[in-house]
C-alpha positions in Angstrom: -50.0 -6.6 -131.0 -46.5 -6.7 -129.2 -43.5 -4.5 -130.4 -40.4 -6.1 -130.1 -36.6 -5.5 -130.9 -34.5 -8.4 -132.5 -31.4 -8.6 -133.7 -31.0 -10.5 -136.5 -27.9 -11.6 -139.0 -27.0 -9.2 -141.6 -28.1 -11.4 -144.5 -31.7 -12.2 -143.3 -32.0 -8.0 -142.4 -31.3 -7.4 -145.9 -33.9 -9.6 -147.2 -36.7 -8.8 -145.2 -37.8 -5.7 -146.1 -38.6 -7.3 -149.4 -40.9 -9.8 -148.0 -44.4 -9.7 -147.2 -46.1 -10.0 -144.1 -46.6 -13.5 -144.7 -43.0 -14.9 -145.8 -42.0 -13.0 -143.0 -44.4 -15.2 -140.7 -43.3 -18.3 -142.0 -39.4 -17.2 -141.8 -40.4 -16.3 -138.3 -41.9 -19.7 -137.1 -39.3 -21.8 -139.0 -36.4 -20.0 -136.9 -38.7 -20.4 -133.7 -39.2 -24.1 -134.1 -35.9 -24.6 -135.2 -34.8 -22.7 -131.6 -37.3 -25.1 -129.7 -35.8 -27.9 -131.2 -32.3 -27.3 -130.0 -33.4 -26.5 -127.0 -34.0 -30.2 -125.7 -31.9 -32.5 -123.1 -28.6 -31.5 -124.4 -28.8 -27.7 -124.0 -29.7 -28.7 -120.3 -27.4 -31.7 -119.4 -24.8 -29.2 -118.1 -27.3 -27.6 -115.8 -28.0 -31.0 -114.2 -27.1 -32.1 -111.0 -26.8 -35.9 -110.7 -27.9 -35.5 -106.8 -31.2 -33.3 -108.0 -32.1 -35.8 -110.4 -31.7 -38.5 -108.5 -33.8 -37.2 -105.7 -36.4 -35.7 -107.8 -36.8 -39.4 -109.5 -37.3 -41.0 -106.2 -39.8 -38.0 -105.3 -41.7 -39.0 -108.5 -41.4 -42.7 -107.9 -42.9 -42.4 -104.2 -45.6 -39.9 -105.5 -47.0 -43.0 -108.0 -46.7 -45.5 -105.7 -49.3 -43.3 -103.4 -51.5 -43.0 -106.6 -51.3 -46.4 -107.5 -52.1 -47.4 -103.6 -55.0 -44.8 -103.9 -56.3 -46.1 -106.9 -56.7 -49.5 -105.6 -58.4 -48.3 -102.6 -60.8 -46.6 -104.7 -61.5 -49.9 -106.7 -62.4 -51.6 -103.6 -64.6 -49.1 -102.4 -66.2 -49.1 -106.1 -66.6 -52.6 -105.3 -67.9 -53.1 -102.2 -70.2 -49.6 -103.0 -72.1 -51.8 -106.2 -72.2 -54.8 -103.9 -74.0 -52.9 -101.3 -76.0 -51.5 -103.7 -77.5 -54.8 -105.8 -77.5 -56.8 -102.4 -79.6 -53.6 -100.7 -81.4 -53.7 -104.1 -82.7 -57.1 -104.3 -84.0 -57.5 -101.0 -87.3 -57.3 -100.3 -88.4 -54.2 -98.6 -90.1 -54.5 -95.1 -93.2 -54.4 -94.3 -93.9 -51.3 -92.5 -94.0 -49.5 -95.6 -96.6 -46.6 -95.8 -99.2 -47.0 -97.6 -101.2 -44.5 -99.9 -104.6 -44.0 -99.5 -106.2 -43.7 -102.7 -109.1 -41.6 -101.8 -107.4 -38.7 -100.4 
């Protein structure tokens, strides 16, 4: 268990020595998720730069353009590995095959 110090408005302090452990759970993770969920592309659009973004979308764009190229060379290869296999498969074998001697 972690020990922590918050500070808290006056109103909610003066109410929670009456909860239980409980209420004071759920009051907890209602606040918490309420904090995540102003915490989304508006609370960062000032600490955007236009050049950074811009750069890391290209970055990201060039990055699955690789996979994609990747990918398609691993189809191929996929391919051409099962078409070597059957065609290997379903020729005969050769003739100098050893053969087992039964009464050994």
């Amino acid at each position: 268990m972690t020990t922590m110090t918050l500070t808290i408005p006056d109103n909610l302090a003066k109410l929670l020595p009456q909860c239980d452990e409980a209420t004071m759970l759920e009051i907890f993770k209602k606040g918490l998720s309420q904090y995540q969920a102003e915490k989304g592309l508006e609370a960062y659009l000032p600490y955007l730069q236009t050049d950074n973004l811009i750069a890391a979308s290209h970055q990201a764009k060039e990055k699955s353009h690789a996979t994609i190229e990747d990918q398609g060379f691993s189809a191929i290869a996929l391919f051409l590995t099962d078409f070597l296999a059957n065609t290997v498969g379903q020729t005969p074998h050769s003739q100098t095959s050893t053969q087992v001697n039964p009464s050994l």
